[in-house]
N, C-alpha and C positions, 0 to 999 in steps of 0.2 A: 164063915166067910161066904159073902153070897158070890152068885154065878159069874156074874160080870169080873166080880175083884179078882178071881180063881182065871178067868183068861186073863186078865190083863197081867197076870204076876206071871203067867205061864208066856206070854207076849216078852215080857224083860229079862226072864230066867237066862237064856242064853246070853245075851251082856252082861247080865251079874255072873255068870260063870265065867267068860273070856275076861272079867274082870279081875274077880280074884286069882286066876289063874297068872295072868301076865301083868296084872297091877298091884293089887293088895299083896299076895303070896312072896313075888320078888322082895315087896320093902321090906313085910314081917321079917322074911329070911336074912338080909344085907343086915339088918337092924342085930339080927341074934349073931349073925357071925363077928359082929363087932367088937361083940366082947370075947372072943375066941383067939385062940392059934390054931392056925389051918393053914394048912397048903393047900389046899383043893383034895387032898387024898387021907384018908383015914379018917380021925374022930377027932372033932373039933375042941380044944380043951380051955377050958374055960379060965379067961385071963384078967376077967373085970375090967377095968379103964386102964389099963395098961397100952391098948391099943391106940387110945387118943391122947395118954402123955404122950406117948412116943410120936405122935404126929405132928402135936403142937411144940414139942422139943426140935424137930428137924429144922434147919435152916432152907432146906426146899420147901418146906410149906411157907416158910413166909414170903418167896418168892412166888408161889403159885399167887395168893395173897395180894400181893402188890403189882402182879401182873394183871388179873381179875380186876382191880378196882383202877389202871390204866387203861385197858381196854374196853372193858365194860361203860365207864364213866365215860370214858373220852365218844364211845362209840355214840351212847346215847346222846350225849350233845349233840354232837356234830353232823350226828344222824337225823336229827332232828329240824338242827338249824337248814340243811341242806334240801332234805328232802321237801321243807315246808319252801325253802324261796326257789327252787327248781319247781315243783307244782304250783304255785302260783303266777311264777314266769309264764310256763307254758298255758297256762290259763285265760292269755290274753291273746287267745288265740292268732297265734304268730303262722307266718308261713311256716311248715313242716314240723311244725310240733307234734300232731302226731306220730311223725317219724322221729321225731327227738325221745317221747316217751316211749317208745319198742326199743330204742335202744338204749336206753340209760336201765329201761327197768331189767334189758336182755341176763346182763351177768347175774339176776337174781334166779335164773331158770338155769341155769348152769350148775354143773357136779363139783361141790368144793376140791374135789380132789382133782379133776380137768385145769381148775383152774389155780390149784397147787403147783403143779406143775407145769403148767404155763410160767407163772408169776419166776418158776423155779429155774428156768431155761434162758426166761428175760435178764436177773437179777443174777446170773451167775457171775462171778468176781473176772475170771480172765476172758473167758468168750460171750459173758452174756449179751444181749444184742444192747440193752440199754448202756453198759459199760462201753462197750465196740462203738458206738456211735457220738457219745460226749468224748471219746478219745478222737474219730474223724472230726467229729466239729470242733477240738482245739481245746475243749473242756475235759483236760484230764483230771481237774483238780476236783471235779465234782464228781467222778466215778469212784465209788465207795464201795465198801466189801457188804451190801445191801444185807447178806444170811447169815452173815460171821459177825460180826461187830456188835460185839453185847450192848452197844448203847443204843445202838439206832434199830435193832432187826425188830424188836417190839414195835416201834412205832411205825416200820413200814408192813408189818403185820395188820395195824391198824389199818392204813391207807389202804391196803387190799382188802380187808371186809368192809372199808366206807365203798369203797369202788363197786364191790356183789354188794350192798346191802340196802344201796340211798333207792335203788328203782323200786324195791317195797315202800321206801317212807314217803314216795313220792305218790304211789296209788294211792296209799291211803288217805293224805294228804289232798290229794285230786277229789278225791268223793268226799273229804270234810267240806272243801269248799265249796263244791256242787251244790252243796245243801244248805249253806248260806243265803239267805233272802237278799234276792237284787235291789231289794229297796232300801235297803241298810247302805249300799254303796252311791247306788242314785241321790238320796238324800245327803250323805256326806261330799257327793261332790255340786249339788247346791249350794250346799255350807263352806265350799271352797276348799277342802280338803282334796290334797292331791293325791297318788294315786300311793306314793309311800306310806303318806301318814293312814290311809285306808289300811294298810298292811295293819301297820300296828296297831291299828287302833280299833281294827273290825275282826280282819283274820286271824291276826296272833289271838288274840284272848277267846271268837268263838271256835276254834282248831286245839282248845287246852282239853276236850275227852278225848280227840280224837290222840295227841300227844300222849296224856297218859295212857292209852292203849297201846303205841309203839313201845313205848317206855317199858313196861310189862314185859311184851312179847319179847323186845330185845333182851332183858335180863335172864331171864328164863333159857331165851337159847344159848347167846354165851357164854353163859356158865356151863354147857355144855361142850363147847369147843373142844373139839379134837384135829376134825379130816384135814380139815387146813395148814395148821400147823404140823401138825405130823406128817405129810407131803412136804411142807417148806423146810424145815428147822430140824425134824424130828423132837421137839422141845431142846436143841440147842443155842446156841453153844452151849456144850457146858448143861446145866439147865435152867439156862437165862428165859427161854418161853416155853415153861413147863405150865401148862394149862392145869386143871380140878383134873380134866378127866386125862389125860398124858398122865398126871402124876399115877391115877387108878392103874391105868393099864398097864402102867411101869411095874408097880406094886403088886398085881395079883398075877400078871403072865411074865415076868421077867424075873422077881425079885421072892415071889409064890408064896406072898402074905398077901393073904387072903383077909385074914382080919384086921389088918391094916385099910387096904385098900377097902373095905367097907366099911370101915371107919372113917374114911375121907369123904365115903358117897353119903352117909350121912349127915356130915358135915354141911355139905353140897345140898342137901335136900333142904336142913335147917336155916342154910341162909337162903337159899328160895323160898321159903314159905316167910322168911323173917320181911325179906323187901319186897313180895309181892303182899303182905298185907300192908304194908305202910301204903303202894303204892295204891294200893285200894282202897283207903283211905284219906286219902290226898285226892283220889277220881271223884268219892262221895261229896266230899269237901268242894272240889270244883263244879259239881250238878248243882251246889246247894246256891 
């Protein structure tokens, strides 16, 4: 090995060690306990796939399942749709748009757990402030048990990460269009194209990398979902918003299978690698 290659491998040593130590190491490990029984204490005994009948047997997991693919799916539409026509609104350079963008994008710098309980203080059934005030304004009919009522508390789960979530899809958003050539719109509004059909017809389709990039990032992180929910719900009722990772944390600190609850993270890792290659594949397909 010549001299150069020897520093530069001695240059990256130190990230390939923090590497395997807090990246590689953990999965190897999650992966072997999966097929174990463990509690966390003594000697892991070896159970085969026992661990992931029993996961795919549970009727909470298909609730985690069908919560995941409401939230997830819904999030990314609407995340998408919203943050693309709020950055473009603002685009047109209106009075105080810059102060519209500090604040739309504000609740995305904010601690999900702050705003856990916020959402939690609003949304409470007898005193919350949002309940207290549709009952002064005469609209009692509309004040609902927002955190208890297993049909709706998913969907206003939802409505609170569009709320922290659209001021990201709206930066990124903002710099796909920046980088859009003015003369694609100049020319289109010679050809009498107004300022909608410019949307659809310029923005929407050169804004499809910048989209599959949200698209990615959003899946990746809420399949991780916990702070939030678990501040609002605790994964209840019941456990009607029982999240991947609520179910984990249920499973290895509550329930002290361990090789369950690494059977689940597994699970969680394989369908992230399953829809983040499709979705990179789809980006490929759109460059093309």
């Amino acid at each position: 090995m010549q001299k150069k290659q020897k520093i530069g491998f001695l240059y990256i040593l130190p990230a390939l060690v923090l590497f395997f130590i807090f990246v590689a190491y953990p999965i190897i490990f999650n992966f072997y306990i999966g097929f174990h029984k463990w509690s966390g204490l003594g000697e892991p005994v070896w159970v085969g796939l026992k661990n992931y009948k029993k996961v795919f047997s549970e009727p909470v997991f298909k609730t985690v399942l069908k919560n995941f693919v409401i939230i997830t799916g819904l999030f990314v539409i609407l995340d998408s749709v919203f943050g693309m026509i709020i950055a473009a609104f603002l685009n047109l350079k209106l009075k105080m748009s810059k102060a519209a963008r500090l604040l739309i994008y504000l609740p995305n710098i904010l601690s999900s757990v702050v705003i856990g309980y916020a959402f939690q203080m609003l949304l409470e059934t007898n005193n919350g402030i949002v309940n207290v005030w549709l009952r002064k304004l005469g609209l009692q009919n509309l004040a609902q048990q927002w955190l208890i009522n297993p049909k709706l508390v998913i969907y206003v789960i939802l409505a609170i990460l569009l709320w922290q979530g659209v001021g990201f899809a709206m930066v990124l958003y903002t710099s796909g269009i920046s980088g859009i050539p003015q003369e694609l719109y100049e020319a289109a509004k010679i050809d009498g194209a107004g300022e909608t059909k410019q949307f659809f017809y310029i923005t929407v389709p050169l804004l499809r990398g910048t989209t599959y990039t949200l698209v990615i990032l959003n899946v990746i992180t809420y399949i991780k979902l916990f702070d939030l929910v678990q501040v609002l719900t605790n994964g209840g009722p019941g456990t009607t918003t029982y999240t991947f990772t609520i179910y984990v944390y249920n499973k290895a600190f509550t329930l002290y299978d361990m090789g369950g609850a690494s059977a689940v993270a597994t699970i969680m890792l394989v369908i992230s690698l399953i829809l983040t290659a499709i979705q990179l594949k789809m980006y490929d397909k759109g460059k093309e």
